[in-house]
N, C-alpha and C positions, 0 to 999 in steps of 0.2 A: 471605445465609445460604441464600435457595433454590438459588441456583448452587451451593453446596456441598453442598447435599443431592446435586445431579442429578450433578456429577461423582462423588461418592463411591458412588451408585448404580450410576452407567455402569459404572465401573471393576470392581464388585465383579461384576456382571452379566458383564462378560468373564475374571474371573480365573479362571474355568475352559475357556477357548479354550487351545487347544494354541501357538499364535503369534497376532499381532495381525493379521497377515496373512489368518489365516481368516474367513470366515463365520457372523455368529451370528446361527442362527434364531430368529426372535421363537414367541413361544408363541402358534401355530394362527393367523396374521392373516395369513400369508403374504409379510412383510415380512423381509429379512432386517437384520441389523446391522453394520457395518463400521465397525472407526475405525481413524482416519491423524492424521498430525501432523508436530510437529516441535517442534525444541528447537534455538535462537536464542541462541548467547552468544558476549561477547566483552569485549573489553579497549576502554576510550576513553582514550588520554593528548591533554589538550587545553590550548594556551598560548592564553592571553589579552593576548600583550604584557607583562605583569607578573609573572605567574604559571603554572608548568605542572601542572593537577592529572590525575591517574589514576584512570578510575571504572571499577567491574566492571560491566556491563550486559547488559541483554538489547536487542537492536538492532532500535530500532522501525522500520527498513525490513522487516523482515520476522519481527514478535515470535512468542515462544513460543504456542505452540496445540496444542491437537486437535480433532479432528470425530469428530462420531457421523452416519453417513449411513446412510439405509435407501432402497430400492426394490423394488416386487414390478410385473410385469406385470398390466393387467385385460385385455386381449384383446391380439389380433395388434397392435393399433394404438394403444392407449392406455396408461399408467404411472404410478403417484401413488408422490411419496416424501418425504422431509424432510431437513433438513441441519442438527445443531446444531452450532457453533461457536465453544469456549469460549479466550478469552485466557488464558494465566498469566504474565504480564508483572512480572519483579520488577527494580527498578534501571532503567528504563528510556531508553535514551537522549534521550527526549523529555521525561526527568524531573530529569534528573541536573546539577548545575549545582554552581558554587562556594561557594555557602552548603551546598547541604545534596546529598552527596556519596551518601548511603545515604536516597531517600526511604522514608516509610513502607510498607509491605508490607501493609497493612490491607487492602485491597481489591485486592488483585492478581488478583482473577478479575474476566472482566467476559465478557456477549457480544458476540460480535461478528455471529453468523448464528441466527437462530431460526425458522425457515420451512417451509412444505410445500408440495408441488407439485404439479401435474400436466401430463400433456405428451400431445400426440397427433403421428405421424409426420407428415401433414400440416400441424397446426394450431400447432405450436407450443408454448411452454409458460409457463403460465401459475401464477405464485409469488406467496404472500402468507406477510405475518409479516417477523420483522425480517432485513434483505441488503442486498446490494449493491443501490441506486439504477440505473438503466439508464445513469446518467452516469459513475457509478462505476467507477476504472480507466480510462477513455478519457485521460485524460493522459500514462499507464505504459506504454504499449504498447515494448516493447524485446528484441530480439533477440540483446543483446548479450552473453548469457552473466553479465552483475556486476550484477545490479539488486538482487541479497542485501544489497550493501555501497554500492552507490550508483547513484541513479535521477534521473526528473525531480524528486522531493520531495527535495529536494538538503538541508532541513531537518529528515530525519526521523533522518542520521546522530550529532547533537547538538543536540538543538531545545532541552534545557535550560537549555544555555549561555549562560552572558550574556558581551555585550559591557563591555567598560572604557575608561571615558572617557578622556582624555588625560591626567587628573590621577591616574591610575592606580587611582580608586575605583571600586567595581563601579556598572553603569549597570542600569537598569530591563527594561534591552531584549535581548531572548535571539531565539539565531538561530530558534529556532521561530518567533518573532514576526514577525521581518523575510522570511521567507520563504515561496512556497508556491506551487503549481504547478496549484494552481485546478483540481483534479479530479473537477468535479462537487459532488454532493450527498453523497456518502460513505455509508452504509452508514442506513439507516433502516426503523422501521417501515411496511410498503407495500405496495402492490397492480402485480405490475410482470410485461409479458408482452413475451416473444422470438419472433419469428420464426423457421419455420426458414430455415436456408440457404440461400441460392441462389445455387450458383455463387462460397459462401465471404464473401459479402454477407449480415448479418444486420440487423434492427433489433431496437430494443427502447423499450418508456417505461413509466414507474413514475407513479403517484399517492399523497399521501399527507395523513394531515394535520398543518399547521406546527406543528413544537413549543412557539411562542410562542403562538398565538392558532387555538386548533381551527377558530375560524371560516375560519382560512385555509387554501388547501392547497398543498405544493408540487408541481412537475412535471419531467418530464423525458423530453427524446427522443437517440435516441442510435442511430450507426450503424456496425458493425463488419466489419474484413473481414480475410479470410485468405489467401495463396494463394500460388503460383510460377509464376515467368515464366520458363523455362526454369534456369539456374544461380543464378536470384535467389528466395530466400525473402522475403514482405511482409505486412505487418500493419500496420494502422491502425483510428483511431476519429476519430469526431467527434462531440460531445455540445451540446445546450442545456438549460440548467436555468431554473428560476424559483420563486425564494423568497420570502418577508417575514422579513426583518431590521430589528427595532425597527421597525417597523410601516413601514417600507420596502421598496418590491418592487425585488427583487435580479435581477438577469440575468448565467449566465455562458454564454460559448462558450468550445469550448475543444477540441482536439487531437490526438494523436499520429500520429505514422508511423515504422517501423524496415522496414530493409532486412538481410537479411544474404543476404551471395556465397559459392557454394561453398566460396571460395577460403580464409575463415573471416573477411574484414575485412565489420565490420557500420557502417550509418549510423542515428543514429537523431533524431527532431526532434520538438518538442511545442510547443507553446503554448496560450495563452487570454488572454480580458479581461474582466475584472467589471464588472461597472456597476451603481452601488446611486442607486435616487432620493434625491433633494436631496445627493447627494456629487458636486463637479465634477471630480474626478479619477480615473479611471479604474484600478484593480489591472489591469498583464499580467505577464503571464511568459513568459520563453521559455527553451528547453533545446536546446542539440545534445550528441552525445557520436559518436564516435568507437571502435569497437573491432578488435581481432580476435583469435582462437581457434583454437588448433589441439591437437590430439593429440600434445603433445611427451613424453607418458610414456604408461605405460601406467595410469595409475591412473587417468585419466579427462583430458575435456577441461579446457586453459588457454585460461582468458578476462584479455585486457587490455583496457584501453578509459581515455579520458581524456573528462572532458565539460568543459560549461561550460552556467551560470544565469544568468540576472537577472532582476531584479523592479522594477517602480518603483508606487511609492504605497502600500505594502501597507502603512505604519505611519502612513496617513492625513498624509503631511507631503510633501515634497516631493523623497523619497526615492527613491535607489535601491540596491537589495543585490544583489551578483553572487556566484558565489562561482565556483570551480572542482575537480577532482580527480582523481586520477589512482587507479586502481583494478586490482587484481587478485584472481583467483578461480581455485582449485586443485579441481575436481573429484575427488573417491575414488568412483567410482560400486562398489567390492565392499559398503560402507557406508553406501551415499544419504546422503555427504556432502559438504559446499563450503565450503574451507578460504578464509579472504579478509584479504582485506588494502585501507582505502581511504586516502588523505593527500587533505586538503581544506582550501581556503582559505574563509574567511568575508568579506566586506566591507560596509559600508553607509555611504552618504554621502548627506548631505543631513538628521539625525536626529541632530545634536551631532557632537561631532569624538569617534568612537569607534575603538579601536584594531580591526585584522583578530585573525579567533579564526581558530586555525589546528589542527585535528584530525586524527589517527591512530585510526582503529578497525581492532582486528584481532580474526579471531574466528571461528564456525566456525557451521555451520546442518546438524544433524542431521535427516535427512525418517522417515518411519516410514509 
């Protein structure tokens, strides 16, 4: 209910700005006000070997939002601001599944960013309140133009979906379950500070305390980089985390690196492995994908790309889940928008004899 206060505040607060585009001055604090976003929808038709169902979704690789962000200068060298970031995720494809094709819209709002900051040119900048974790994102890192429609969470394009066993009755086990690309600590209440850059090399680490037992805290260190090597664009991360899970300390490392070449073909590669005490098997994953991009119309750049996943352990059995997909994205940039298109296989063996879930998401991502 208070998130709906705050959106329907925000909202009313701008509905006298000339476009969203503008700047609104806050009253006499010297902060201004800005909001962006975007609107995420699309079509899921998904076969189960049995069965082929159609869901309307909003596509949790990269769901419906807006932000409210402010910054004001305090000297030549210092800046404090905030970022709130609110979901409106309805039909979600991380929700949406054979039993229940329309889940409930009860809570479709949720945060995702609620934080304030301050930053100095030398020093860095220094974030509390609830974000991204410093681990957070270092798995995704991709240059390929498609990560709207498909990335290393190779689960996030129909996580609802359940698998079907051989005997054609729906099984317990949904691709969300069997998959995941171990990125980090994800988005949390926390105390977390960036270096600045050097030379396109940053770090960063977060502190916080565990959601299960206050007593406990989690951690995390994490290092990013950006840069070009003459006709080569590069980006990567690499992250360590440490949790308590059921009163178990958790450890992940984990990944990313993408390339892209003038020419428009991109490589991209991620991994990690989890390790939880008293559990003998080990969660990794690993991802490559494959793309390239060029200016074939005028309405914006064409991204293609084909990847490939797998996972082993992650449904604590003796498991492993691969999947693959082949992926396309239509830029409109007069519109800030990205028309797409992804076809993806599901598999998992080792977890019953379950049939492959085989998906089509098509669908389109409006920015603002």
């Amino acid at each position: 209910m208070k998130i709906t206060y705050l959106v329907t505040a925000s909202l009313l607060a701008l509905s006298t700005a000339p476009a969203f585009a503008e700047t609104v001055e806050s009253g006499g604090t010297g902060l201004s006000l800005k909001l962006s976003g975007q609107v995420n929808r699309g079509v899921l038709f998904a076969d189960d070997g049995t069965d082929t169902n159609t869901f309307f979704v909003d596509n949790d690789n990269s769901s419906t939002r807006f932000r409210l962000t402010g910054e004001a200068p305090i000297n030549d060298d210092w800046r404090a601001g905030f970022n709130i970031e609110i979901q409106a995720e309805s039909n979600s494809t991380a929700d949406v599944n054979q039993n229940d094709p329309n889940p409930s819209s009860e809570n479709f709002l949720s945060e995702r960013k609620l934080e304030g900051y301050i930053e100095g040119n030398s020093f860095g900048r220094l974030t509390f309140g609830q974000g991204d974790t410093a681990s957070n994102n270092t798995s995704e890192v991709d240059l390929s133009g498609t990560a709207v429609v498909g990335y290393s969470g190779v689960e996030d394009a129909a996580g609802g979906v359940l698998f079907r066993n051989a005997d054609g009755t729906l099984s317990d086990t949904s691709v969300g379950a069997a998959f995941t690309n171990l990125d980090g600590l994800s988005r949390r209440d926390r105390v977390r500070y960036d270096t600045p850059s050097f030379g396109g090399l940053s770090f960063a680490a977060s502190v916080g305390a565990d959601s299960e037992d206050a007593d406990e805290t989690f951690y995390d260190i994490a290092a990013n980089y950006k840069g070009r090597f003459g006709s080569l664009q590069v980006a990567g991360a690499v992250a360590y985390a440490n949790q308590t899970v059921a009163d178990a300390e958790q450890e992940i490392v984990n990944g990313s690196f993408s390339a892209l070449h003038d020419s428009g073909f991109s490589l991209t590669l991620a991994g990690g492995v989890q390790e939880t005490e008293g559990v003998s098997d080990d969660v990794t994953f690993g991802y490559v994908k494959a793309g390239y991009q060029a200016d074939w119309t005028s309405l914006g750049t064409t991204a293609l790309a084909v990847d490939y996943a797998v996972n082993e352990h992650v449904l604590g059995l003796d498991d492993e889940s691969t999947s693959y997909g082949l992926l396309a994205v239509q830029n409109i940039d007069a519109v800030g928008t990205e028309l797409y298109a992804g076809l993806r296989n599901y598999e998992v063996d080792g977890a019953g004899d379950l049939d492959d879930v085989t998906v089509l998401l098509a669908g389109a991502r409006f920015k603002f």
